[in-house]
Residue, then its C-alpha position, 0 to 999 in steps of 0.5 A: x500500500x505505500x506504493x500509492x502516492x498520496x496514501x501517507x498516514x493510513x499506510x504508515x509510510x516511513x518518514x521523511x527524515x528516515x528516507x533522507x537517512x536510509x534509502x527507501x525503494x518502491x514507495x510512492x511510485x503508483x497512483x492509487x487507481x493503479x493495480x498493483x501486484x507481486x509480479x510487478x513488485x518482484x520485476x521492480x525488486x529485480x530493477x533496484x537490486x543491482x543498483x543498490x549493489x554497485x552502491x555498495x549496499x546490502x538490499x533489505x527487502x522490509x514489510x508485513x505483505x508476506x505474499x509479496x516476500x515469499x514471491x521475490x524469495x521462490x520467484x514467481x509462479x509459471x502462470x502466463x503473463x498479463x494480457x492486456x486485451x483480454x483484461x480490458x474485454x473481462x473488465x467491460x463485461x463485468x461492467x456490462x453484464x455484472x461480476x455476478x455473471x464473470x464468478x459463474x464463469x469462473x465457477x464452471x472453468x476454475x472451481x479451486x480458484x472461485x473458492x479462493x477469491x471474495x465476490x468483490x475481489x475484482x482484481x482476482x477474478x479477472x485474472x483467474x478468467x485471464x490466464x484460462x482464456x489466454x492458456x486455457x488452463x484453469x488458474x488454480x493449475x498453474x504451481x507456485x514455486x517453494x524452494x528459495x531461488x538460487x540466483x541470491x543468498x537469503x538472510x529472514x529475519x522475522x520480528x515478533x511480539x507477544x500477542x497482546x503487546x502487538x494488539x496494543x501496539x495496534x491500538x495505538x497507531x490507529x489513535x495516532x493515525x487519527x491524531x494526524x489527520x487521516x480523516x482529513x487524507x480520506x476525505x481529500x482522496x474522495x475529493x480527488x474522485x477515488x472510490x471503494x473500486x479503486x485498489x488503493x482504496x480498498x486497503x485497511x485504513x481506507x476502506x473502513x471509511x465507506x462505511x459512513x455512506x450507509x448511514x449508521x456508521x459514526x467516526x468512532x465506528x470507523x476507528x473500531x473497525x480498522x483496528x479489529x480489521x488490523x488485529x485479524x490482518x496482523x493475525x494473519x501475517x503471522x499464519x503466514x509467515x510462520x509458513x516459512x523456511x529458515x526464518x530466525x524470529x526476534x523480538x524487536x527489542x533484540x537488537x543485540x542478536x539482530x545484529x549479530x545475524x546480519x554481521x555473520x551473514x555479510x562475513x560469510x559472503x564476503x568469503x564466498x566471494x573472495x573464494x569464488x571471485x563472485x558476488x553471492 
């Protein structure tokens, strides 16, 4: 969600004094009308890490979208690649026939994949119909890569708090978020035109706000709702990434053993490369 310019306090973009310190990547790059994926977040990760290398530097790859983490760290899977055409035909007759019509298709061809998707998860339904009328393939047929690539040397780092320290730290940044000024961000991406349809918007912190269209809703209303929808996302994240491989979980605060890992990761490939006469 920090790759949608304007999009600041909801998403906790890094501030402004942090990214003249550190270099940050990827933020800011895509209006909020634009749909972003992990195929283009690993084709651009790709771009950068080069450069960052001649700098240098070691590239930190951060963030909690662990679909987005594992797709860069086990590449990406063979599905075939977007179809331009294709989408725009699938785009208009959801407009014309209605989404209700494209899940029925996507029902008959790709039964696995209707099971995965939501009803309003537009997105994930016209690329299911996508790949199966450019392959003829279902979606759901297609693997997922699950070993880690080989052209990169991987150091996973996992930060982790007890469950009740997290919710509060939660709690928290949602007040703090109102307190500078996300009701006012809102309001002004609604004045720029933006909607519930446009994936920018349908982030946590965001789409909790079309609530108040319904009537009944108040501020208040809104706040409880991203932070309980905050807490489920965080639950989540943790499902997921303890999925992983190989991951050394810390608690933040352990800045010591964080430390530590990461110097033995970079003395370790500096010897790979003074013994192989490459970069790891």
């Amino acid at each position: 969600m920090q790759a949608y310019r304007r999009l600041d306090i909801g998403t906790a973009k890094p501030s402004g004094e942090l990214r003249t310190r550190i270099p940050h990547h990827l933020i800011d790059i895509f209006e909020p009308t634009h749909q972003y994926n992990a195929g283009q977040f690993v084709h651009l990760a790709e771009e950068l890490i080069p450069e960052i290398r001649r700098r240098g530097n070691t590239p930190i790859l951060c963030g909690g979208t662990a679909y987005y983490l594992r797709s860069f760290i086990t590449g990406l899977p063979d599905s075939p690649p977007g179809n331009a055409e294709i989408r725009l035909e699938l785009k208009r007759e959801a407009e014309q026939r209605g989404l209700r019509e494209l899940l029925d298709e996507l029902e008959r061809v790709d039964p696995i994949t209707r099971s995965r998707v939501k009803e309003r998860d537009t997105y994930r339904i016209v690329r299911a119909l996508e790949v199966y009328r450019s392959s003829g393939r279902p979606l759901s047929a297609f693997t997922n890569p699950t070993e880690p690539r080989r052209d990169y040397e991987f150091l996973r780092v996992g930060l982790v708090r007890e469950r009740g320290e997290l919710y509060s730290r939660i709690e928290q940044r949602v007040e703090a978020m109102f307190r500078e000024g996300l009701v006012g961000e809102v309001s002004s991406l609604l004045k720029m035109g933006l909607d519930f349809d446009d994936p920018g918007m349908r982030g946590i912190g965001y789409r909790e706000f079309f609530e108040l269209r319904k009537g009944c809703a108040t501020l208040e209303t809104v706040k409880q709702l991203i932070k309980r929808n905050s807490r489920r996302y965080a639950k989540r994240q943790i499902t997921f990434f303890k999925s992983l491989d190989g991951v050394h979980w810390l608690n933040p605060e352990d800045v010591d053993s964080a430390c530590a890992l990461i110097r033995g990761f970079l003395e370790d490939g500096e010897r790979g490369r003074c013994q192989t006469g490459g970069a790891p």
